[in-house]
TIRO-2110 file (N, C-alpha, C; in Angstrom, 1 decimal):
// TIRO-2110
49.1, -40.6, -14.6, N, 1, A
49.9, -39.5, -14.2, CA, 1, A
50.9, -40.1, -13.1, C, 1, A
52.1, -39.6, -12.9, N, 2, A
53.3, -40.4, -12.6, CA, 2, A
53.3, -39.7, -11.4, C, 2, A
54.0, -40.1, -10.4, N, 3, A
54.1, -39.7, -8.8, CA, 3, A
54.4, -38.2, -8.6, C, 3, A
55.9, -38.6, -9.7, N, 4, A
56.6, -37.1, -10.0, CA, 4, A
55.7, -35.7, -10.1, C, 4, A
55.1, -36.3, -11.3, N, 5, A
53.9, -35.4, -12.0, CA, 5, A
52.8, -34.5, -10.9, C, 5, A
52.7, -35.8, -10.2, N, 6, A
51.5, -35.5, -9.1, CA, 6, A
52.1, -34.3, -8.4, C, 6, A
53.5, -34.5, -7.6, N, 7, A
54.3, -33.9, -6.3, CA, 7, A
54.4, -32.5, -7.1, C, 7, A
55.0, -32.4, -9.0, N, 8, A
55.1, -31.0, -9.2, CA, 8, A
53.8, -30.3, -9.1, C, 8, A
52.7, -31.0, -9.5, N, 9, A
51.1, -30.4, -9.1, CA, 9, A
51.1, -29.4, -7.8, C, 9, A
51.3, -30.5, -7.3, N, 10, A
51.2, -30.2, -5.8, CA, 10, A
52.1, -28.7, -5.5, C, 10, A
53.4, -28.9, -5.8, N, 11, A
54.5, -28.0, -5.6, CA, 11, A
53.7, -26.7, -6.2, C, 11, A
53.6, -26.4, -7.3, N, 12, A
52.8, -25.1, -8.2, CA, 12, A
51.9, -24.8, -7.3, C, 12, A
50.8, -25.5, -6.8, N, 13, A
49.7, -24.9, -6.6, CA, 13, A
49.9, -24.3, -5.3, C, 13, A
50.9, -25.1, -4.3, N, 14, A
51.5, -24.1, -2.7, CA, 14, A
52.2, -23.0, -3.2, C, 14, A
52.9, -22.4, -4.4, N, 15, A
53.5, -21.5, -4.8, CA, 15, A
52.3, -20.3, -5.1, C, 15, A
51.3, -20.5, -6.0, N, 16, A
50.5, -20.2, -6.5, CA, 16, A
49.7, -19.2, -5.3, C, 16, A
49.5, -20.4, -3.9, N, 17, A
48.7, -19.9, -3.2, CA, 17, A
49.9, -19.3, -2.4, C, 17, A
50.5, -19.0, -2.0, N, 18, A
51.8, -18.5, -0.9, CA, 18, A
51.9, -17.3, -2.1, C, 18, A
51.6, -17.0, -3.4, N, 19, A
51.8, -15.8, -3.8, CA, 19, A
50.9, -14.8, -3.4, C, 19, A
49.4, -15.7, -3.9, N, 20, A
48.0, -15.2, -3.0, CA, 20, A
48.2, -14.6, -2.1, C, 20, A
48.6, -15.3, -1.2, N, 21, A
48.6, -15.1, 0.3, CA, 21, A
49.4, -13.3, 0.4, C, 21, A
50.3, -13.6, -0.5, N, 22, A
51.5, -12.6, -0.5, CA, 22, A
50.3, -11.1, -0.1, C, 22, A
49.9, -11.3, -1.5, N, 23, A
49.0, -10.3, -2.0, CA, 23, A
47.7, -9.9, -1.1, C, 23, A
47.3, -10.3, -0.6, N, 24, A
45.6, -10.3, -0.1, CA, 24, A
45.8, -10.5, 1.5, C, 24, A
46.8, -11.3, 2.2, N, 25, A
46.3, -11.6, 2.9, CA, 25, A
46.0, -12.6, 3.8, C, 25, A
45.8, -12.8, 4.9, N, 26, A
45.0, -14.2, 5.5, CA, 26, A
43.7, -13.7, 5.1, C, 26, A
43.1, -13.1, 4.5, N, 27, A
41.6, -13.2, 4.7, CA, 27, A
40.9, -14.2, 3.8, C, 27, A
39.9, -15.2, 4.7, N, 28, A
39.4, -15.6, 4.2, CA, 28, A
38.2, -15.7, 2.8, C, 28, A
37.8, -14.3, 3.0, N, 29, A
36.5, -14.0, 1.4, CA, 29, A
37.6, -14.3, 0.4, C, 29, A
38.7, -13.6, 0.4, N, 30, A
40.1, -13.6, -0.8, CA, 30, A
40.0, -14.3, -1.5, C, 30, A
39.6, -16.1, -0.8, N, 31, A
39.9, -17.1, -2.0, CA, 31, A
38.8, -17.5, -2.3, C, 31, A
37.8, -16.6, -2.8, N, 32, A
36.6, -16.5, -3.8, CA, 32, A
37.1, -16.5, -4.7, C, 32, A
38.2, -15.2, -5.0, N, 33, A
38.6, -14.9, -5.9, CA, 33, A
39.6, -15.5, -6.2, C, 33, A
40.6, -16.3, -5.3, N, 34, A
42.2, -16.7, -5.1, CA, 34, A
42.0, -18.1, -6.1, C, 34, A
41.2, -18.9, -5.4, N, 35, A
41.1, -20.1, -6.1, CA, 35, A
40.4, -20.4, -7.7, C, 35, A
39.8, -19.2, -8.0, N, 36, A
39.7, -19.7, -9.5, CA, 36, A
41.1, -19.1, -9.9, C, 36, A
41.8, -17.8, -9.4, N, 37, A
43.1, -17.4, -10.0, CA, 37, A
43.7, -18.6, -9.9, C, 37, A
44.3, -19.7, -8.9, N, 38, A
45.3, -20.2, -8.8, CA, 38, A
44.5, -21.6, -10.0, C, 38, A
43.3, -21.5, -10.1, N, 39, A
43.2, -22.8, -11.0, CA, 39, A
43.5, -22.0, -12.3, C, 39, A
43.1, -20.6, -12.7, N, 40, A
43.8, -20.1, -14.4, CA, 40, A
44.8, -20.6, -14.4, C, 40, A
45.8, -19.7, -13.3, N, 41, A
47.1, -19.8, -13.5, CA, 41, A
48.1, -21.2, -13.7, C, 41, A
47.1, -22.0, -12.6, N, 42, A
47.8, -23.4, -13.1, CA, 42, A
47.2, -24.1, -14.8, C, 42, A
46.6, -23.4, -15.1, N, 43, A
45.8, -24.3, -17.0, CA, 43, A
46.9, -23.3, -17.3, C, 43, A
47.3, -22.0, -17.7, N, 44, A
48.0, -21.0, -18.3, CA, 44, A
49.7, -21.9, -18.2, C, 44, A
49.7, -22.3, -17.2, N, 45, A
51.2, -22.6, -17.0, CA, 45, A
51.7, -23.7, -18.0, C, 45, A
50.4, -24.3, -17.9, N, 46, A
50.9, -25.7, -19.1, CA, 46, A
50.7, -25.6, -20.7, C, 46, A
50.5, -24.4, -20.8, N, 47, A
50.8, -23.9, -22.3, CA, 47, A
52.1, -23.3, -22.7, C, 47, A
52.7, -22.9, -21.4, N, 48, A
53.9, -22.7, -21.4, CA, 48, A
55.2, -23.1, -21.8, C, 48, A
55.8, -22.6, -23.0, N, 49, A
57.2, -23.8, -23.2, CA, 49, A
58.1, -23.8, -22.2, C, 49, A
59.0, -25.5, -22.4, N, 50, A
59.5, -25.6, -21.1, CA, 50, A
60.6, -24.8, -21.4, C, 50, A
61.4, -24.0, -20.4, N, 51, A
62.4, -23.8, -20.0, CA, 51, A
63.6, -24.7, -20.0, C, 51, A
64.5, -24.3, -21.2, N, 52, A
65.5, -25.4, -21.3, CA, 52, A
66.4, -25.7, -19.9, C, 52, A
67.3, -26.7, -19.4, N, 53, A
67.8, -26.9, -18.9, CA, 53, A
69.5, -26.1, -18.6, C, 53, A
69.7, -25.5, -17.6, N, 54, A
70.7, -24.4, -17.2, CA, 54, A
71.5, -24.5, -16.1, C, 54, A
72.6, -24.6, -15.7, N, 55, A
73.3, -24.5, -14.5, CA, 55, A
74.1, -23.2, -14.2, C, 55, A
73.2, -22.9, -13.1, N, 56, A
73.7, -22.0, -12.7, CA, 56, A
75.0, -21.6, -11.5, C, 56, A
75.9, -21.2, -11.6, N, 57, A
76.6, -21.3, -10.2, CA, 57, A
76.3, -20.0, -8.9, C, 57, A
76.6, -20.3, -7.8, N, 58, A
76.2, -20.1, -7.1, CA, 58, A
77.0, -18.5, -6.7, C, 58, A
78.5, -18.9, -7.2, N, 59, A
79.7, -17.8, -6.6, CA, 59, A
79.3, -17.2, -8.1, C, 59, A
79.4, -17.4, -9.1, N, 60, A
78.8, -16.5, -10.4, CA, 60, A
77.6, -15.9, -10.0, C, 60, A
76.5, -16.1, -9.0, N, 61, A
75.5, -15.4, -8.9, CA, 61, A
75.5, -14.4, -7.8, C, 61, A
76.2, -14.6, -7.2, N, 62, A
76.7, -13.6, -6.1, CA, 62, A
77.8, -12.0, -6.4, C, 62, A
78.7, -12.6, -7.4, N, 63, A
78.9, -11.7, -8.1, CA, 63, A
78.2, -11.0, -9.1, C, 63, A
77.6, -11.6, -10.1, N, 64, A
76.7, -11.2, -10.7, CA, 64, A
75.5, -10.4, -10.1, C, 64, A
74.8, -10.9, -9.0, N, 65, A
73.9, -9.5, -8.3, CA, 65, A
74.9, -8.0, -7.7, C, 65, A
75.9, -8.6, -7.0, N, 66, A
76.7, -7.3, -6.9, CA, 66, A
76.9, -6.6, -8.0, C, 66, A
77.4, -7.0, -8.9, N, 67, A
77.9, -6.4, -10.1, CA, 67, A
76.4, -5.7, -10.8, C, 67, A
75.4, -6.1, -10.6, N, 68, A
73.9, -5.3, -11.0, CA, 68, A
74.1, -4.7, -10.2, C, 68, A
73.8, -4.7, -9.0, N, 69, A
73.2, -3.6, -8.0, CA, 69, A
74.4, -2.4, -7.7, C, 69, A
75.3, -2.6, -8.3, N, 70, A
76.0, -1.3, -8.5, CA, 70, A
76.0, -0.9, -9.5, C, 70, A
76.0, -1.7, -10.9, N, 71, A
75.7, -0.9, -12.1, CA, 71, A
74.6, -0.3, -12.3, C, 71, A
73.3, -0.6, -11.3, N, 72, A
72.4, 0.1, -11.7, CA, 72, A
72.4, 1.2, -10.7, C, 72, A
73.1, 1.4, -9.4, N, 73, A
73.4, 2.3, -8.7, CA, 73, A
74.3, 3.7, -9.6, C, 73, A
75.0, 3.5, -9.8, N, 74, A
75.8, 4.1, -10.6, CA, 74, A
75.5, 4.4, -12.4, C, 74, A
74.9, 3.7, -12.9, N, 75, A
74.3, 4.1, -14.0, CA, 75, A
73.1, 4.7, -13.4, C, 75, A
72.5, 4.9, -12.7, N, 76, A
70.9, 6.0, -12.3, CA, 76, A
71.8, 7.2, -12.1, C, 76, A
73.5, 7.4, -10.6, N, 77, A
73.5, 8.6, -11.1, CA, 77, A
73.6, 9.0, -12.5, C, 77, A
74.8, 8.4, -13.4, N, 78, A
74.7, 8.6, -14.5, CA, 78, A
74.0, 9.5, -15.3, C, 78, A
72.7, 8.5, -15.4, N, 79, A
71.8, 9.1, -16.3, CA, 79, A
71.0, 10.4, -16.0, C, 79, A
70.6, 10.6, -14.2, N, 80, A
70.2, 11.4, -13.7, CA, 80, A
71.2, 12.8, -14.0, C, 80, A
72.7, 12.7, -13.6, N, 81, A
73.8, 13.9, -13.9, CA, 81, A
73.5, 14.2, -15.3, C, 81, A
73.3, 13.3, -16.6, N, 82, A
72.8, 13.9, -17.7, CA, 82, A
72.1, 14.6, -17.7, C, 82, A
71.0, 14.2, -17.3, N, 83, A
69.8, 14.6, -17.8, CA, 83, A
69.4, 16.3, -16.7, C, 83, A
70.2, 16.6, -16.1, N, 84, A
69.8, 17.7, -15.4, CA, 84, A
71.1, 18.3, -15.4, C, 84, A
72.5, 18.3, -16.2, N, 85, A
73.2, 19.1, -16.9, CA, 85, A
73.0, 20.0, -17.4, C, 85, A
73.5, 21.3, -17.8, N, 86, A
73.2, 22.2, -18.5, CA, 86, A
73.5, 22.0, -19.9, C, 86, A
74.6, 21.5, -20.5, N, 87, A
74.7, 21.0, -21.8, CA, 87, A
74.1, 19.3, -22.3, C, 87, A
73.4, 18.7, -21.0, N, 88, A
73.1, 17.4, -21.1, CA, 88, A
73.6, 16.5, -22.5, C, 88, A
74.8, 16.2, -21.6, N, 89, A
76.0, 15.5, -22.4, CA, 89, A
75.3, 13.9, -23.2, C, 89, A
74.7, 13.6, -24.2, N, 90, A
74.5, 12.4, -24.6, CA, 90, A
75.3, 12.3, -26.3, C, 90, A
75.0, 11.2, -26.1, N, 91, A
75.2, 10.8, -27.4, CA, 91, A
74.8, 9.6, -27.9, C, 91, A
73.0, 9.6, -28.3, N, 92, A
72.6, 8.9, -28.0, CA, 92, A
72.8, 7.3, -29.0, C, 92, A
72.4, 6.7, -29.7, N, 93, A
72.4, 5.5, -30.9, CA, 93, A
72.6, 4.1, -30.8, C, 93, A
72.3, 3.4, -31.6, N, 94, A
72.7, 1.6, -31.4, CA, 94, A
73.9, 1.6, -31.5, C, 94, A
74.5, 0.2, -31.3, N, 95, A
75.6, -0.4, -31.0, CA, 95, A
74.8, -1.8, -31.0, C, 95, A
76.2, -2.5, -32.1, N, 96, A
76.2, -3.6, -32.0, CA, 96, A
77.2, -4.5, -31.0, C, 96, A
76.6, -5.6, -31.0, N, 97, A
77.3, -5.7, -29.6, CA, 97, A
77.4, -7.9, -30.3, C, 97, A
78.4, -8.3, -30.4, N, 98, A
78.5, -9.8, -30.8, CA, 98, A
79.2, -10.9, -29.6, C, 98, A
77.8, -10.9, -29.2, N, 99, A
77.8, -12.5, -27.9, CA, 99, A
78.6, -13.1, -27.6, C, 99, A
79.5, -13.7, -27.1, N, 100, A
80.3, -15.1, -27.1, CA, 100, A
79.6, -15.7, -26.9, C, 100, A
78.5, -16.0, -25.6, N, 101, A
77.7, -17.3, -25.0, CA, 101, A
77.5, -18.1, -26.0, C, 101, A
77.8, -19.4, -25.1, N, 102, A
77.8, -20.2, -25.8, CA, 102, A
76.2, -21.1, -25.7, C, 102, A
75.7, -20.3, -24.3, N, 103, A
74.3, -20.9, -24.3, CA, 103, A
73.0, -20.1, -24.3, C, 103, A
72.5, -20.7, -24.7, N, 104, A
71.1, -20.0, -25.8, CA, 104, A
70.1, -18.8, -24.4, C, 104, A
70.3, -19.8, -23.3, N, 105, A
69.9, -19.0, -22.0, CA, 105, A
70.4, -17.9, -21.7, C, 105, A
71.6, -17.7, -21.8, N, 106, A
72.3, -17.0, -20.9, CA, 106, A
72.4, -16.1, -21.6, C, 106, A
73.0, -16.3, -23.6, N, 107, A
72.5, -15.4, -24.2, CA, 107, A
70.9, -14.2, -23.8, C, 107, A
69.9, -15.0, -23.7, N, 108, A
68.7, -14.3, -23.8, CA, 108, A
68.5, -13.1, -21.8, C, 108, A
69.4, -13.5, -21.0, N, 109, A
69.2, -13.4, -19.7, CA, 109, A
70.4, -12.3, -19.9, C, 109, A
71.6, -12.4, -20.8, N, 110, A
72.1, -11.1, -21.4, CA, 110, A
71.4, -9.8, -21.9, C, 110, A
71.1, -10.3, -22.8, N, 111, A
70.0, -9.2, -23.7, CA, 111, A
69.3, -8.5, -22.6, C, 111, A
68.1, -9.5, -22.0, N, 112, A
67.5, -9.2, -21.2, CA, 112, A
67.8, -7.8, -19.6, C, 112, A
69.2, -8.0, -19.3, N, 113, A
69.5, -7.5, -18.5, CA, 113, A
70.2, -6.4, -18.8, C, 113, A
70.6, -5.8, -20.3, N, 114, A
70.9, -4.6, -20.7, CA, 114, A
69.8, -3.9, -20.4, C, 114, A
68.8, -4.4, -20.9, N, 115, A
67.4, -3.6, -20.5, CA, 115, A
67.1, -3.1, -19.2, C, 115, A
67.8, -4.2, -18.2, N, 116, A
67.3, -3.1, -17.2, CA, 116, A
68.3, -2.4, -16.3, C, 116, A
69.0, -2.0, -16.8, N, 117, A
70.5, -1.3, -16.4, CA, 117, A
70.0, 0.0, -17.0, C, 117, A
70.6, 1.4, -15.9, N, 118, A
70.3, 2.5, -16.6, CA, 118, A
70.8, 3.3, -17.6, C, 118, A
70.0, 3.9, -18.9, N, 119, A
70.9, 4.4, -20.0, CA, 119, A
71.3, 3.4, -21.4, C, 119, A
70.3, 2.1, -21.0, N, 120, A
70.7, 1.5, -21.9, CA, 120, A
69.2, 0.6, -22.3, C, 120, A
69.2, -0.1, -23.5, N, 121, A
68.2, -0.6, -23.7, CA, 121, A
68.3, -1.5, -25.2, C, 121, A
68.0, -2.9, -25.0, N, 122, A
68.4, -4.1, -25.8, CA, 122, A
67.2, -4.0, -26.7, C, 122, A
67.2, -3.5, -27.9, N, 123, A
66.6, -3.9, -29.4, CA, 123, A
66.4, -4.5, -30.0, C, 123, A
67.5, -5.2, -29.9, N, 124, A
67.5, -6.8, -30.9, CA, 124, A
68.3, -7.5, -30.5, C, 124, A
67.6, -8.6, -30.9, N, 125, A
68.7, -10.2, -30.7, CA, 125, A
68.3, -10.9, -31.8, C, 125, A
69.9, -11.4, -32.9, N, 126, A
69.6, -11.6, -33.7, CA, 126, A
70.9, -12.9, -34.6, C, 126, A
70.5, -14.2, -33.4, N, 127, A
71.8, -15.0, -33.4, CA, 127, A
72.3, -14.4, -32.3, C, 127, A
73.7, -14.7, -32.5, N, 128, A
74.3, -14.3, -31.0, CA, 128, A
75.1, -12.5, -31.5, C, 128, A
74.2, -12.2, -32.0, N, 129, A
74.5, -10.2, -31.5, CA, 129, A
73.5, -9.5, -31.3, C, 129, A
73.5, -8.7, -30.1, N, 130, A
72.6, -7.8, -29.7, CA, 130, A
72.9, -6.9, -30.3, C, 130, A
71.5, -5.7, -30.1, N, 131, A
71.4, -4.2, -30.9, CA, 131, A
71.2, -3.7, -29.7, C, 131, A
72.1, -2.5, -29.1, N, 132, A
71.5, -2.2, -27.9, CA, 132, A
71.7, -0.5, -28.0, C, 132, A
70.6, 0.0, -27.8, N, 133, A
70.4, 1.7, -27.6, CA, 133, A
70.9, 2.0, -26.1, C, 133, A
71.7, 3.1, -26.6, N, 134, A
73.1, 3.3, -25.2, CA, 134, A
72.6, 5.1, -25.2, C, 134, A
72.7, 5.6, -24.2, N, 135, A
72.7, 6.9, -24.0, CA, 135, A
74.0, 7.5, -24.6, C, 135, A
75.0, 6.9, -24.3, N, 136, A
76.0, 7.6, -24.7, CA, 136, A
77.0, 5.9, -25.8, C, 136, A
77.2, 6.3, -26.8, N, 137, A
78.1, 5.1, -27.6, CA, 137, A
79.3, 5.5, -27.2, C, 137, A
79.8, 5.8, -26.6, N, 138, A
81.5, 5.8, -25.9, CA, 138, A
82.1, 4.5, -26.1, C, 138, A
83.3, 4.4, -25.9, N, 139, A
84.0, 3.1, -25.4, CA, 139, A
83.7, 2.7, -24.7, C, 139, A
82.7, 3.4, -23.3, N, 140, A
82.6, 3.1, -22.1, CA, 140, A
81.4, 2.2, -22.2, C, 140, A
80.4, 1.9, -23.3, N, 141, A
79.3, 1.5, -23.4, CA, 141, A
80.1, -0.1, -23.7, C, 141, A
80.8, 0.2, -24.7, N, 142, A
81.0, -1.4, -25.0, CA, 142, A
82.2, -2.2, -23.9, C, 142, A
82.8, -1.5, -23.2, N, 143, A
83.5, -2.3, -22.0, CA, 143, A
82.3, -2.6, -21.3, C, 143, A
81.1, -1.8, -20.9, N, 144, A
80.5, -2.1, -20.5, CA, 144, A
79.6, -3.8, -20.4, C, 144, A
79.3, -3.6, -22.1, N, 145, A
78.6, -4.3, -21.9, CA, 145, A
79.5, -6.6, -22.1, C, 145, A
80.8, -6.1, -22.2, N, 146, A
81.9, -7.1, -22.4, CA, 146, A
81.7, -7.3, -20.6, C, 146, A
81.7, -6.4, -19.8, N, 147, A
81.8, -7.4, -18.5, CA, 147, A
80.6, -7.4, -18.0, C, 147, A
79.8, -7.2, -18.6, N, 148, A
78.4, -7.7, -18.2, CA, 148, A
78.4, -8.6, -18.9, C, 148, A
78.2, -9.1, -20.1, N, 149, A
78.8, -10.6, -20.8, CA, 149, A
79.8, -11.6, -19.6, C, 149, A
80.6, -11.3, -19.4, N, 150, A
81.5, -11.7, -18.7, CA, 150, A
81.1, -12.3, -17.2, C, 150, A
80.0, -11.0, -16.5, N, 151, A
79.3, -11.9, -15.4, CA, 151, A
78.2, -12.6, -15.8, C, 151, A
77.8, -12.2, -16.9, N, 152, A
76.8, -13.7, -17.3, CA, 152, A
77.5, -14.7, -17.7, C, 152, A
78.4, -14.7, -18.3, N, 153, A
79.1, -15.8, -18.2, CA, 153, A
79.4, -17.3, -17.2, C, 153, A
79.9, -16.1, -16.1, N, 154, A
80.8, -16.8, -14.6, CA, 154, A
79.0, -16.8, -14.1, C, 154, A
78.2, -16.8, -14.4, N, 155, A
76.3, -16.4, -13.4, CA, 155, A
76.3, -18.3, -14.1, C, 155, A
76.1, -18.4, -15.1, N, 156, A
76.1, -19.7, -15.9, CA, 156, A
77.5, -20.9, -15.8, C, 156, A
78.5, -20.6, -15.6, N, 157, A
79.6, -21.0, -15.2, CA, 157, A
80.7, -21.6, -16.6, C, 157, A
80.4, -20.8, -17.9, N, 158, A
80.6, -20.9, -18.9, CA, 158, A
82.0, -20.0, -18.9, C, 158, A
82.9, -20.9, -20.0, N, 159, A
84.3, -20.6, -20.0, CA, 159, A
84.4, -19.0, -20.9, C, 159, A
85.3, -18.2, -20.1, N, 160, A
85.1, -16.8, -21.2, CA, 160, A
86.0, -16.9, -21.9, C, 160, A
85.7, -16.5, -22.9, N, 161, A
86.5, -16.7, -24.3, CA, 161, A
86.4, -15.1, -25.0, C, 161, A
85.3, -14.4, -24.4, N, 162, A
85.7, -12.9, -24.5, CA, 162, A
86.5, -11.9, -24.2, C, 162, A
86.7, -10.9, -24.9, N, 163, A
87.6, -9.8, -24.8, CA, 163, A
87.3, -9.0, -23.0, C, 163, A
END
C-alpha cells in the first residue's frame, strides 16, 4: 500500500470520527458503538464507485448558492400562496427539459437540484434531457430551469452555449 493510500486511510477515518463526534458527543461509552460504525463505514466506502474527476469554480459556486437560497426562498412562498389560495392556481405535469452540459457530473448535480427547489421535481434523466414534474408548466418553469442550467454551468466553469 502506497504512502498516498495510507495518508487517504488516515484522512477518512478523522472525518468518519469528527462526524461521530458531531453526533454523540465527547462521551466516552459512544465509541463502543462509534468504532465499529467508523470501521463499517470505512469497508462500505470502498465499494463505492469513484467519483469522476470535476472542477469546480469558486465564483460559480458562490453564485450558484445565492441563486439556490433564493430560489428556494421564493419558490416555498410560491408553492405555499398556491396551496392556500382559494382557487389554488396549478397546473400541474412533466416538461421536458434538453441539457446542454457538456459534463456527465454537472449534468447529474442538475437533475439532482431540480428536486430540491420548491414545486418542482426531476423524474428522469435520460441522456442529456430531463423529465421534470413542475407545479405549474408555464414559461416560467422552463426559463426557470435554463438559468438554473446556466448556474450549473458557471458552478462547473463550463462554456454556456444555452438559451
Amino acid at each position: 500500500m502506497s504512502n498516498i493510500a495510507v495518508k487517504r486511510i488516515i484522512f477518512r477515518i478523522m472525518i468518519l470520527m469528527g462526524i461521530w463526534l458531531l453526533f454523540t458527543g465527547w462521551s466516552f461509552w459512544s465509541w463502543v458503538v462509534g468504532i465499529p460504525v467508523v470501521i463499517a463505514a470505512l469497508t462500505a466506502y470502498r465499494f463505492l464507485p469513484e467519483i469522476p474527476a470535476f472542477n469546480m469554480h469558486l465564483v460559480g459556486a458562490v453564485y450558484f448558492l445565492i441563486y439556490f437560497v433564493k430560489q428556494s426562498f421564493f419558490g416555498g412562498i410560491d408553492v405555499a400562496w398556491r396551496a392556500f389560495h382559494p382557487r389554488c392556481p396549478l397546473s400541474p405535469g412533466l416538461i421536458r427539459h434538453d441539457v446542454q452540459l457538456t459534463n456527465d457530473f454537472a449534468v447529474v448535480v442538475f437533475a439532482n437540484t431540480i428536486s430540491l427547489l420548491p414545486g418542482t421535481l426531476s423524474v428522469g434523466l435520460q441522456g442529456k434531457q430531463v423529465t421534470v414534474h413542475a407545479l405549474d408548466r408555464s414559461n416560467e418553469i422552463r426559463k426557470s430551469l435554463s438559468l438554473l442550467e446556466f448556474r450549473v454551468a458557471k458552478l462547473f466553469g463550463e462554456e454556456w452555449t444555452g438559451g
